[in-house]
C-alpha angles and dihedrals in degrees: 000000000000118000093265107046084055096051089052087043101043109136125147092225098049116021124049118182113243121199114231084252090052082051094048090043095055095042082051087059094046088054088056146182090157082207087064092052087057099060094039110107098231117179114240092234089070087033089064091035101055085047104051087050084055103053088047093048081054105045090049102053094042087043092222131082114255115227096197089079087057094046100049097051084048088063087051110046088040083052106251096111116068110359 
């Protein structure tokens, strides 16, 4: 959205802001291979961003929360996913 439909559409529950690098990561991940995404250096600070949008972009349109994000970053932060 342009700067000023989200600023007529800002709601907590329905719009999150995206920076234009947030935007470029998730079309590159569109764009796939999946194998490519693994050897790009990405910061952890997109990283967090583009997954917390996600999550986001998930929860709204089922309408639930999804506890498998969560999960998943529990393994690897306790050490049982890539080492």
């Amino acid at each position: 959205m342009c700067r000023n439909c989200y600023a007529d559409r800002v709601a907590p529950q329905v719009v999150m802001p995206l920076s234009p690098a947030g935007l470029w990561f998730l079309q590159e991940c569109q764009r796939g291979p999946y194998s490519r995404l693994r050897v790009q250096p990405v910061a952890p600070t997109l990283h967090e961003e583009t997954e917390r949008v996600m999550q986001h972009y998930v929860t709204y349109h089922l309408e639930r929360s999804v506890k498998s994000g969560t999960f998943l970053r529990r393994l690897k932060r306790e050490g049982g996913i890539g080492k």
